[in-house]
C-alpha positions in Angstrom: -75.4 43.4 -53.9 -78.4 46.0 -55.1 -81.3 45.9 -52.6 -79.2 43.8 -50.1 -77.2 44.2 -46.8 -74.0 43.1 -46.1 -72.7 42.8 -42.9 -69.1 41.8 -41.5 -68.3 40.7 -37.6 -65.7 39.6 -35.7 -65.4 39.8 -32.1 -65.1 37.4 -28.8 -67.2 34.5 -28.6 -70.1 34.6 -26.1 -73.3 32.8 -25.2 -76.0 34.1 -27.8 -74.2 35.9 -29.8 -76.3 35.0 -33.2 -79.6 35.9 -31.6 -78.3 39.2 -30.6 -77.6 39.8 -34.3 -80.5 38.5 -35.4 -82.8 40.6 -33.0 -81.0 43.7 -33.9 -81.0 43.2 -37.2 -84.4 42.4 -37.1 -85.3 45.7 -35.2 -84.0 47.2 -38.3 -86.3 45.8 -40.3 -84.0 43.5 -42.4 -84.4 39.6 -42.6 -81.6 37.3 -42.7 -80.9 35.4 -46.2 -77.7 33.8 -45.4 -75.5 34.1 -42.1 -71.9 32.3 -42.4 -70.4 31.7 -38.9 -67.1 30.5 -38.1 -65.8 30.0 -33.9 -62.1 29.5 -33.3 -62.3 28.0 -29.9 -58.6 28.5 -29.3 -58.5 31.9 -29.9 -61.8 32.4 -28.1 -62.8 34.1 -31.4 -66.0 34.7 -33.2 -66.6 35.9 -37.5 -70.0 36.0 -38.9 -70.8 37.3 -42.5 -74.5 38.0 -43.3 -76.6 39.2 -46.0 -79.9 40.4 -45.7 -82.5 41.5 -47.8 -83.7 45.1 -48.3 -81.0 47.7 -47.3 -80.4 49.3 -43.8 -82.1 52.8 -43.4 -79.2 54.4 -41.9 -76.0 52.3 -41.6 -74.2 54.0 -39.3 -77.1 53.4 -36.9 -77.0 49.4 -37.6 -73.2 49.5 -37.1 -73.4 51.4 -34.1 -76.5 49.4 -32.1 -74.6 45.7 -33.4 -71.4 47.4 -32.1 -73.2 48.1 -28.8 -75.2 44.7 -28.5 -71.6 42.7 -28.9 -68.6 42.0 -26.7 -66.3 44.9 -26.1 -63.8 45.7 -29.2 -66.1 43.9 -32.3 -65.0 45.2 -35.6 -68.5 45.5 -37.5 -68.9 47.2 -41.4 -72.1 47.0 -43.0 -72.3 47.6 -46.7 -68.7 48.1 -47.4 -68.1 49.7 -50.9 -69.2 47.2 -53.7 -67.3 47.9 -56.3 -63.5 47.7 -55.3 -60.7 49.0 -57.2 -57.6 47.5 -57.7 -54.4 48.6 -58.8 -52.2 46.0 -60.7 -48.3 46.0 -60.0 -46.5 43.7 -62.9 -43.1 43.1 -63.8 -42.7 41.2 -67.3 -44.7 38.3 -67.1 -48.5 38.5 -68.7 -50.3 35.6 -67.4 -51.8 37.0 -64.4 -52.5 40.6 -65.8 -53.9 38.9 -68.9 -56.4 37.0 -66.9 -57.3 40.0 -64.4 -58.0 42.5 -67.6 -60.0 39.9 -70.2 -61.8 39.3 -66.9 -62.6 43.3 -66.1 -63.4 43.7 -70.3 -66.3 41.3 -70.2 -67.4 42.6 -66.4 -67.0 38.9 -64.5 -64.2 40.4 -62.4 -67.2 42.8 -60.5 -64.3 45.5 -59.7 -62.8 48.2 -61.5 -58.9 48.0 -62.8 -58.2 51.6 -62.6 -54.8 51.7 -63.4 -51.3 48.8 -64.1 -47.9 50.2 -62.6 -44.7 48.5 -64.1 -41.1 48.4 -63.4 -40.3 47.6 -67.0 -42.4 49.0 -69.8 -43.3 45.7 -71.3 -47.2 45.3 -70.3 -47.9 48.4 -71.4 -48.9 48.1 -75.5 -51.1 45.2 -74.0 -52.4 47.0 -70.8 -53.4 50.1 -72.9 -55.4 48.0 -75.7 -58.1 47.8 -73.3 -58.1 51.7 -72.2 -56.3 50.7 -68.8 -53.5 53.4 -68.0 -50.5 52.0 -67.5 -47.7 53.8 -65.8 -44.0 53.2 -66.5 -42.3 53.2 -63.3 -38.2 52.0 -63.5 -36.4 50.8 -60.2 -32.9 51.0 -62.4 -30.6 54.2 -61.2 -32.4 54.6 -58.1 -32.9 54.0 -54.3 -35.5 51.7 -53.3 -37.1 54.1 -51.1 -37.6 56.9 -54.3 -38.4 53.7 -56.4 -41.6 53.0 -53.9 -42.0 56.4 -52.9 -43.0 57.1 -57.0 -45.4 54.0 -57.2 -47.1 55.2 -54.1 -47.7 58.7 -55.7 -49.2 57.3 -58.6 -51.3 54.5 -57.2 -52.4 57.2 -54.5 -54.0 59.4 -57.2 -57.0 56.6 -58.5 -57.4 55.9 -54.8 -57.5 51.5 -54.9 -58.8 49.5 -52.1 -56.8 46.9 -53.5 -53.0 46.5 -54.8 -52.5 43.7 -56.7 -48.6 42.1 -57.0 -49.6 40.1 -60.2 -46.3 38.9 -60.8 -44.3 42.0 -59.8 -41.2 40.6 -59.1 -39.9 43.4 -56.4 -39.8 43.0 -52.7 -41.2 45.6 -50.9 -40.5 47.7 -48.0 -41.8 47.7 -44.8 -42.4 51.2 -45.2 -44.6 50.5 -48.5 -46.1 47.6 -47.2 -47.6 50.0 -44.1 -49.5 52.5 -46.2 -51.6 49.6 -47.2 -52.3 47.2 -44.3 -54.5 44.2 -45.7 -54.7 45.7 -49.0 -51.9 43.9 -51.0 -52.4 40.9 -52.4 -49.6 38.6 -53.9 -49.9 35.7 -56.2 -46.7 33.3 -55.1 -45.4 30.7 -57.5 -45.5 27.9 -55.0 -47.5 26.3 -52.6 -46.4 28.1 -49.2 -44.6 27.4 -46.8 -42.6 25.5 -49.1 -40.2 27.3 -51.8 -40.3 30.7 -50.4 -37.7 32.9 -52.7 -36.5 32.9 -55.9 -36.4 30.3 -58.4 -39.5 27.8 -56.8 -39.6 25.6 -60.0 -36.4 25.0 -60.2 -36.4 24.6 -56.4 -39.2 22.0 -57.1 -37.4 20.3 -59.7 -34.6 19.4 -57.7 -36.7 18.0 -55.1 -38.5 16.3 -57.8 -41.5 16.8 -56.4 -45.4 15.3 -57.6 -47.5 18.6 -57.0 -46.7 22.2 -57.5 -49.1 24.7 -56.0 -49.5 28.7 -56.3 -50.6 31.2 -53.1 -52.8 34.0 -53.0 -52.0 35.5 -49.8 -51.6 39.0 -48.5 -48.7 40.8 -48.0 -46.9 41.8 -44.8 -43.2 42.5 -43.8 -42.1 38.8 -43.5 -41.5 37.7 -47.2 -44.2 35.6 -49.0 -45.7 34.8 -45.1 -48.8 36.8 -45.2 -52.1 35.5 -44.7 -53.1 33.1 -46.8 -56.2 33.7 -48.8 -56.2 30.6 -51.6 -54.4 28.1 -52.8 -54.1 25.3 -55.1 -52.2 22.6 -56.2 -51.5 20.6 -59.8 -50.0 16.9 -60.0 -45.9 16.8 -61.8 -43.7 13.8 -62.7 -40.9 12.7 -63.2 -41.1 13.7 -67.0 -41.7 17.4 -65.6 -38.4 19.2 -66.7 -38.3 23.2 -65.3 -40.2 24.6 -68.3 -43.0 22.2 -68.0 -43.7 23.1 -64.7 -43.5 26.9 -65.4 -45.8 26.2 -67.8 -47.9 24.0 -65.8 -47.6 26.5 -62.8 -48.8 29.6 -64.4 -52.0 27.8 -65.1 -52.2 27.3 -61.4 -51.2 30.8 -60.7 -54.0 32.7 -63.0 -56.6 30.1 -60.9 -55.7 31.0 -57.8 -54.8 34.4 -58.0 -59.0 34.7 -59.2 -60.4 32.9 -56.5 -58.7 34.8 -54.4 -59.4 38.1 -56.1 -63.2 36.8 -56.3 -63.4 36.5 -52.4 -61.8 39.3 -51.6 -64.1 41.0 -54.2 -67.5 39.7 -52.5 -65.9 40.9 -49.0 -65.5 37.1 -48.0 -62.4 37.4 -46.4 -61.7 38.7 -42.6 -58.0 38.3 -41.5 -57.2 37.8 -38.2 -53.6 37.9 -37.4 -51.3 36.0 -39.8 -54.7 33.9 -40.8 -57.7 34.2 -42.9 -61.3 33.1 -42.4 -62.6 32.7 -45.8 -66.8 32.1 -46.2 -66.5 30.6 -49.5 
């Protein structure tokens, strides 16, 4: 976003809340090219992203005057970091991983993989043909807690704003999940809230149902009930046996698990409790 301001709200709804951005925006001598506002009248709530042109002469100041001229308790960033970095958790399965890298080699992805942790070591000869490190980590012959406590270390030392569970097949802790608070992102091989846990296709199957669906969402201590950030769905038959609809599914999965990756990427996402608002 090179000669451009981006700026992220939330706060309580109140009369004339987009002029008072504008004006003190505008006694900062930026000018509004796009302003994306969402009001959830139930909650009483108000998001706004915006993005101006020229950049802010002193950010802090713009953050500080917005944060002065709204409602008591508004969350406002201004030119968060552009290029993110993401740390990629895997298990066995390629799919996802395989879609995030080819995506960072040819520099559509617009963040930096700075590292792939693995409970098994299979990833790794593929991870490391595109000068990614890749770091063994094994949760056989130990506890959990020393299991997580090692991946922590090492993600800890490239310093991600992002993890990303891209098919890592290990449920985490609520202790693990707290060092990173909005900052973990899971691709789940279903369309939530139906399936959660093991086995979805074959869970589908059985149903015999006519779409199957994959969830971005991110992670928190209830299990695959985060908040939502993507989704998507792909229409089954009857002819569907388990394997087609992995197959099928992991099509789904690599989509969704972009989109989301994208809007989380361009800073398009605000959560607010177990919920997103996404300006697509």
């Amino acid at each position: 976003m090179t000669n451009q301001t981006l700026i992220l709200i939330q706060c309580r709804d109140a009369v004339g809340l987009v002029a008072t951005i504008s004006n003190t925006v505008a006694n900062h001598g930026l000018n509004i090219v796009t302003m994306r506002e969402y009001v959830d009248e139930a909650a009483n709530r108000f998001y706004v992203r915006i993005v101006c042109a020229g950049q802010a002469e002193d950010n802090d100041r713009l953050t500080a005057d917005l944060t002065v001229a709204l409602p008591e308790g508004a969350t406002v960033v201004v030119n968060p970091p552009e290029q993110k970095r993401l740390a990629i958790l895997v298990t066995k399965e390629h799919h996802c991983l395989g879609d995030i890298i080819v995506r960072h080699f040819f520099n559509t992805l617009d963040a930096k993989v700075c590292c792939v942790v693995g409970n098994y070591d299979t990833l790794r000869a593929f991870t490391e043909r595109f000068d990614i490190p890749f770091h063994h980590i094994s949760h056989e012959s130990k506890s959990k807690e020393q299991f997580e406590e090692e991946v922590a270390e090492t993600v800890e030392t490239y310093q991600p704003d992002y993890l990303v569970l891209a098919k890592f097949m290990r449920i985490l802790s609520s202790d693990f999940v707290s060092r990173y608070p909005g900052r973990i992102i899971n691709i789940h091989h279903s369309f939530l809230p139906a399936f959660i846990g093991a086995n979805p296709y074959k869970q589908a199957h059985e149903r015999g149902v006519k779409l199957i669906g994959a969830t971005a969402h991110f992670v928190t201590d209830d299990l695959d009930q985060g908040p939502i950030i993507a989704q998507d769905i792909k229409p089954v038959n009857h002819s569907f046996t388990v394997k087609d609809m992995v197959r099928a599914g992991k099509e789904v999965e690599k989509s969704v698990l972009s989109k989301a990756l994208r809007m989380v990427i361009e800073d398009r996402v605000i959560i607010t409790g177990n919920r997103t608002v996404v300006f697509e």
